[in-house]
mmCIF file of the C-alpha atoms, coordinates in Angstrom:
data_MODEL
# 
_entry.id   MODEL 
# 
loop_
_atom_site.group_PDB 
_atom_site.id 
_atom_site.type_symbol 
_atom_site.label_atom_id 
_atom_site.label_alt_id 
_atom_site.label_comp_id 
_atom_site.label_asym_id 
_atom_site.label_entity_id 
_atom_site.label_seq_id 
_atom_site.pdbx_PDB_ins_code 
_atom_site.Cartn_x 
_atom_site.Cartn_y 
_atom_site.Cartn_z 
_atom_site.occupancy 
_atom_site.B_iso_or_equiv 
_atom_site.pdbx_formal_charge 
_atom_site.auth_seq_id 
_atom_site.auth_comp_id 
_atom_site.auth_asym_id 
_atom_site.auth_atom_id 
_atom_site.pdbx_PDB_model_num 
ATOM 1   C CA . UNK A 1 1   ? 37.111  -40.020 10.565  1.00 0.00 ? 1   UNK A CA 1 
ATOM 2   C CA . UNK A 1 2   ? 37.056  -36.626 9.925   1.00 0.00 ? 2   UNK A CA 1 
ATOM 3   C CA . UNK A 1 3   ? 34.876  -34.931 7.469   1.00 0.00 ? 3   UNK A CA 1 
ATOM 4   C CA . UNK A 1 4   ? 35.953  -31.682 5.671   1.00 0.00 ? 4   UNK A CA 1 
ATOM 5   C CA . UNK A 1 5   ? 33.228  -29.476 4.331   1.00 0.00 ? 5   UNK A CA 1 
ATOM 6   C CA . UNK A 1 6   ? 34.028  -27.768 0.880   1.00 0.00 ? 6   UNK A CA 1 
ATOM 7   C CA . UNK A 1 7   ? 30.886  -25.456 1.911   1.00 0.00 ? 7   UNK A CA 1 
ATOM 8   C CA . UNK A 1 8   ? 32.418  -22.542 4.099   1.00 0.00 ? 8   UNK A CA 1 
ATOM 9   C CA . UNK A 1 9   ? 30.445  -19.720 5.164   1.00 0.00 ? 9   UNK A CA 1 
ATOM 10  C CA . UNK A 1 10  ? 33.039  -17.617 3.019   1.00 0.00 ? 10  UNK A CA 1 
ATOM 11  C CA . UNK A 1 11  ? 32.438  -20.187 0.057   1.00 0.00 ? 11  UNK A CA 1 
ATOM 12  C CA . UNK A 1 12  ? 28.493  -19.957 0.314   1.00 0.00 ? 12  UNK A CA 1 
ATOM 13  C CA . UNK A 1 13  ? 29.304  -16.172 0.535   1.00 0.00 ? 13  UNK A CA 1 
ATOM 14  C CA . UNK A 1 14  ? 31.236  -15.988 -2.980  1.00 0.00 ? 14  UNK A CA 1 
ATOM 15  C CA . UNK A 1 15  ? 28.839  -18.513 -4.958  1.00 0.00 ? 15  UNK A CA 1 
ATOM 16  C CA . UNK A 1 16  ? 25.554  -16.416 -3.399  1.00 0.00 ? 16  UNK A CA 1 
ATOM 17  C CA . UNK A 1 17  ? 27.774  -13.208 -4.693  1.00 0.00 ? 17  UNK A CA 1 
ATOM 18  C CA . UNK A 1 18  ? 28.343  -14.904 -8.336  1.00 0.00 ? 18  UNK A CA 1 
ATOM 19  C CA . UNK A 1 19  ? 24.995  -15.792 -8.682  1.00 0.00 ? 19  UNK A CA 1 
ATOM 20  C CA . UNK A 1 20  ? 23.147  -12.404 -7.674  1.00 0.00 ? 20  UNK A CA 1 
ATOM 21  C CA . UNK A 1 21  ? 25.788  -10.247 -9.700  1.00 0.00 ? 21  UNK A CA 1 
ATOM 22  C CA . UNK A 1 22  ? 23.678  -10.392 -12.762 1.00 0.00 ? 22  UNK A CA 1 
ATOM 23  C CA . UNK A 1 23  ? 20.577  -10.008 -11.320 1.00 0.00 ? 23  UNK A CA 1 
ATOM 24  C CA . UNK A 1 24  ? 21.979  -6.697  -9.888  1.00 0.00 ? 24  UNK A CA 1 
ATOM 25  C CA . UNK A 1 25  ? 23.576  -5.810  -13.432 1.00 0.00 ? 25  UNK A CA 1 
ATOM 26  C CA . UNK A 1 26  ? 20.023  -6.225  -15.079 1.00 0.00 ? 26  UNK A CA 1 
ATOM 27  C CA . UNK A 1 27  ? 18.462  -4.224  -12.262 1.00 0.00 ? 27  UNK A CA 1 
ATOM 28  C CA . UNK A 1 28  ? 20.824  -1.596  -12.440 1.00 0.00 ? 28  UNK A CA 1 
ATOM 29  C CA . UNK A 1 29  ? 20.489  -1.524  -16.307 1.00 0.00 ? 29  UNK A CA 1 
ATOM 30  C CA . UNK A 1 30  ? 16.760  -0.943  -15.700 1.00 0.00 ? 30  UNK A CA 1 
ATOM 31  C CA . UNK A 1 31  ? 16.956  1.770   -13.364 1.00 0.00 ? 31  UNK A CA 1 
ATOM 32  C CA . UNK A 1 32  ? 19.290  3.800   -15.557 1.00 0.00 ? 32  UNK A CA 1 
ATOM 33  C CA . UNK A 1 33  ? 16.542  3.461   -18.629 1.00 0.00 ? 33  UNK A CA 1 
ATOM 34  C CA . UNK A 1 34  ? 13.440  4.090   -16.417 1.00 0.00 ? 34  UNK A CA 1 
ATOM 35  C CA . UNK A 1 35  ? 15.475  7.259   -15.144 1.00 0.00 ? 35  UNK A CA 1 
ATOM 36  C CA . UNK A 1 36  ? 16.424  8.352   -18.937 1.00 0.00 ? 36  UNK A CA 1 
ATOM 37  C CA . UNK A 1 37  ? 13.159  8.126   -19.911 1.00 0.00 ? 37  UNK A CA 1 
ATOM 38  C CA . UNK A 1 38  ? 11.924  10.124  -17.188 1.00 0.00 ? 38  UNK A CA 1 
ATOM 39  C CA . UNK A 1 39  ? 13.857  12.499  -17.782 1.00 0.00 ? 39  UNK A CA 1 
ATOM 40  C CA . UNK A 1 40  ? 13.013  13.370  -21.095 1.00 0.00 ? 40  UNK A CA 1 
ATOM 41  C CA . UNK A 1 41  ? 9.463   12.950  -20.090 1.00 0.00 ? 41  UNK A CA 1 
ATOM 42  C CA . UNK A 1 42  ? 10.098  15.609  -17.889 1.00 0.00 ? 42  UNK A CA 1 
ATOM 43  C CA . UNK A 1 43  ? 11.424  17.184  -20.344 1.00 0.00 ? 43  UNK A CA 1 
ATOM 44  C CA . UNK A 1 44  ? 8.494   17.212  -23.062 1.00 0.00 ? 44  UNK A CA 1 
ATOM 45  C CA . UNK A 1 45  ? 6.243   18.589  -20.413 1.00 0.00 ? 45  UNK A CA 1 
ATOM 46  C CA . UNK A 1 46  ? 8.260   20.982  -19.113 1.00 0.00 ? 46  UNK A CA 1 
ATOM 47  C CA . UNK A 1 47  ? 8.137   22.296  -22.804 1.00 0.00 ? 47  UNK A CA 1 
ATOM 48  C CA . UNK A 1 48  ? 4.026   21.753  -22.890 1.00 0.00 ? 48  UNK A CA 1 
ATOM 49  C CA . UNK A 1 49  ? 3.573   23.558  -19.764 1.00 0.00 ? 49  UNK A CA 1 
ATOM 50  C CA . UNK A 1 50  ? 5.543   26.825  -20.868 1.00 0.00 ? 50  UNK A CA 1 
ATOM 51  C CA . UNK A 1 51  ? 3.662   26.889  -24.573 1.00 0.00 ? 51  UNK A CA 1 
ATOM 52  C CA . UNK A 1 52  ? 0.201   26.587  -22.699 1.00 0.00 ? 52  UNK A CA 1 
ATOM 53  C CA . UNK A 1 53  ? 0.612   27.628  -18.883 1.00 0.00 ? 53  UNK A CA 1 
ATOM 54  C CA . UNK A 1 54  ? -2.789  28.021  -18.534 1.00 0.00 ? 54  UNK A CA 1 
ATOM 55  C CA . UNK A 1 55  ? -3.929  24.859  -19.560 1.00 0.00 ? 55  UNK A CA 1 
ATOM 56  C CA . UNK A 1 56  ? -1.411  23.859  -17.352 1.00 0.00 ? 56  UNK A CA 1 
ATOM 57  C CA . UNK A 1 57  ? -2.853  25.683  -14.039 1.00 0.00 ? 57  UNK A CA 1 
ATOM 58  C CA . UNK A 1 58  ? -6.726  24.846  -15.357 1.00 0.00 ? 58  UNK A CA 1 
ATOM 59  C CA . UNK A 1 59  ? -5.631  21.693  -15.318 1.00 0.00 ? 59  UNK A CA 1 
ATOM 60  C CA . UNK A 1 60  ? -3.998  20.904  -11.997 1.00 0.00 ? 60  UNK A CA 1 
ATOM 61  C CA . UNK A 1 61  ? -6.906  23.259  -10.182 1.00 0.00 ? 61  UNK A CA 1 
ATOM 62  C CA . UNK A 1 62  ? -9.303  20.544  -11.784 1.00 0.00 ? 62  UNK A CA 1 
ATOM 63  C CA . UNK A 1 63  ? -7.176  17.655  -10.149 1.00 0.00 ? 63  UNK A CA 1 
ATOM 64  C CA . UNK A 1 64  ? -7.026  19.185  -7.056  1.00 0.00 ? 64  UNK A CA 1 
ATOM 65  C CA . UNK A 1 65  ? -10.750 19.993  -7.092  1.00 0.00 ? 65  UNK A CA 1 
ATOM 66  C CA . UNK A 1 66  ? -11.302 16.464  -7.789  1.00 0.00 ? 66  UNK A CA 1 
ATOM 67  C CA . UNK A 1 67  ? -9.416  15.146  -4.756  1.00 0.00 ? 67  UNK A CA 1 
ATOM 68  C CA . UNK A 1 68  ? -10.880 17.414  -2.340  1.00 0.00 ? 68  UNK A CA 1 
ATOM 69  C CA . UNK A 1 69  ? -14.556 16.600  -3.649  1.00 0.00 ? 69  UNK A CA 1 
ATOM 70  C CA . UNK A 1 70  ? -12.720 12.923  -3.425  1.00 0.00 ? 70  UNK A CA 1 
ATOM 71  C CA . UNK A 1 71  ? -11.776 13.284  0.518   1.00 0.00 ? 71  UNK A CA 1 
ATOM 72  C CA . UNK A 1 72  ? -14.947 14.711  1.275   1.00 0.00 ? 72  UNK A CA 1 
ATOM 73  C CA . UNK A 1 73  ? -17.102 13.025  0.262   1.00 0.00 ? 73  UNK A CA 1 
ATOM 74  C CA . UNK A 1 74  ? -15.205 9.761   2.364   1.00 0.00 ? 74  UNK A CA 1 
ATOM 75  C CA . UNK A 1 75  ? -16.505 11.198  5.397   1.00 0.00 ? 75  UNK A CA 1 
ATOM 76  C CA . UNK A 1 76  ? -19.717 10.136  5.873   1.00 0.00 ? 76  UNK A CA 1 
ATOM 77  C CA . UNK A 1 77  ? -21.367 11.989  9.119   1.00 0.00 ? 77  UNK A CA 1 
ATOM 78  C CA . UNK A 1 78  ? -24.259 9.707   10.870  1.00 0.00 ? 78  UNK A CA 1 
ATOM 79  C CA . UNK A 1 79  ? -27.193 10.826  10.885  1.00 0.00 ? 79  UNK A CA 1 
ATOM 80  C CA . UNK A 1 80  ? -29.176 10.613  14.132  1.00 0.00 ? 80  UNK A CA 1 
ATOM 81  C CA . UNK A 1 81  ? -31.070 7.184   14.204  1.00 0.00 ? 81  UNK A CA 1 
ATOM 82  C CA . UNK A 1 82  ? -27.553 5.390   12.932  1.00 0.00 ? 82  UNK A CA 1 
ATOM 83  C CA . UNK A 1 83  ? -25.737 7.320   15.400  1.00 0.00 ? 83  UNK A CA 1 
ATOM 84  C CA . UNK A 1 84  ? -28.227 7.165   18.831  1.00 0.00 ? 84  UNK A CA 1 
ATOM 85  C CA . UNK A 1 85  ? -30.312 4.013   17.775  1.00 0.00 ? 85  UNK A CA 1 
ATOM 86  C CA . UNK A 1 86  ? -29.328 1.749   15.288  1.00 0.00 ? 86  UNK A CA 1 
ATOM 87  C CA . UNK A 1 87  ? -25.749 1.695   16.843  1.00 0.00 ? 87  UNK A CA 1 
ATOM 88  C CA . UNK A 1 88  ? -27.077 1.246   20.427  1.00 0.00 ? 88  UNK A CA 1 
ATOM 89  C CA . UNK A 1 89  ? -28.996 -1.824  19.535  1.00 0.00 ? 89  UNK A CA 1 
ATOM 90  C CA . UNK A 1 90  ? -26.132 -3.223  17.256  1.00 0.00 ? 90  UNK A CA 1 
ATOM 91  C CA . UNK A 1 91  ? -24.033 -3.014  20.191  1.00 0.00 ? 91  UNK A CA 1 
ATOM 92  C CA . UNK A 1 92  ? -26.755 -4.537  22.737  1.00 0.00 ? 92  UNK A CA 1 
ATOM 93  C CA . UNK A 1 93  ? -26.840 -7.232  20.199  1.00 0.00 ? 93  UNK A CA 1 
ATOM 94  C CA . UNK A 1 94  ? -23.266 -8.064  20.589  1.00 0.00 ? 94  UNK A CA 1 
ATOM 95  C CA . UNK A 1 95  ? -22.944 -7.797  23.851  1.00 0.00 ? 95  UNK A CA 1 
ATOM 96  C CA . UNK A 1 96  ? -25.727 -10.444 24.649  1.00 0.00 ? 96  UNK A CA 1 
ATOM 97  C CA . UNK A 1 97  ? -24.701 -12.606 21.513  1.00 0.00 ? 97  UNK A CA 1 
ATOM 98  C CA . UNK A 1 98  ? -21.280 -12.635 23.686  1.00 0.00 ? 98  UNK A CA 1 
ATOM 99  C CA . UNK A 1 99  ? -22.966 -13.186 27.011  1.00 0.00 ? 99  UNK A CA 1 
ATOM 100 C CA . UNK A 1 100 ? -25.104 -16.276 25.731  1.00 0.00 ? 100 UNK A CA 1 
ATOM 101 C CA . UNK A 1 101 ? -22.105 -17.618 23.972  1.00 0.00 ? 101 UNK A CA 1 
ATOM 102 C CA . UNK A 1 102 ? -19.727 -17.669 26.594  1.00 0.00 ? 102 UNK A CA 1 
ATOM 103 C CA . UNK A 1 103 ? -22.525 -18.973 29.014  1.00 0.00 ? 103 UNK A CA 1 
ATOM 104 C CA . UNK A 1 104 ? -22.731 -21.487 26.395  1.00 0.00 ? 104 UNK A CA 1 
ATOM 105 C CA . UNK A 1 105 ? -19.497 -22.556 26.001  1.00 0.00 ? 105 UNK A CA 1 
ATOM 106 C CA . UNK A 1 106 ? -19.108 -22.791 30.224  1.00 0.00 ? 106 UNK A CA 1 
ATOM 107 C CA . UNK A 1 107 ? -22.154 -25.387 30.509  1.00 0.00 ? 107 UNK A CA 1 
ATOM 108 C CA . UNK A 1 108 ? -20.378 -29.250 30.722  1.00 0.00 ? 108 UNK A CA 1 
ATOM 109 C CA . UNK A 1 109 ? -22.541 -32.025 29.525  1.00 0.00 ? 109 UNK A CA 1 
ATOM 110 C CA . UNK A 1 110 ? -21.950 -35.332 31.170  1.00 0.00 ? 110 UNK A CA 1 
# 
């Protein structure tokens, strides 16, 4: 008895191909109106930034003013008790936390 499959790789291919075409039709359609409507936003402020340029430049120095302050004030520098003492002992207390468990977990009760 021999069994034919109707379900070819080349069969699976074409159905999977139906399917997804309008998925990508949709997706395509949406990509094409996001980028129109980018465009003419890109337009409008190209217009806004030659009528006031120096709004414009006040207003991207702000930004960038505001990132840096941003970035900088990420980096926090220890000061010398959390760098020299409160880290030594947080580290001394993990390393004998770890040294009592694993003693722990090596004792066998009968």
């Amino acid at each position: 008895m021999q069994y034919e499959s109707s379900n070819t790789p080349e069969d699976a291919k074409s159905t999977f191909q139906e399917r997804l075409q309008p998925i990508k039709d949709s997706a395509t359609s949406a990509c094409n109106t996001i980028s129109q409507k980018t465009c003419g936003m890109c337009d409008c402020a190209n217009d806004a930034i030659r009528k006031n340029p120096l709004a414009a430049v006040f207003g991207a120095a702000v930004f960038g003013a505001a990132v840096c302050y941003l970035i900088l004030e990420g980096r926090h520098e220890p000061t010398f008790r959390e760098r020299y003492i409160d880290g030594r002992l947080s580290d001394a207390g993990d390393s004998v936390s770890s040294s009592l468990r694993s003693a722990f977990d090596n004792l066998k009760f009968w």
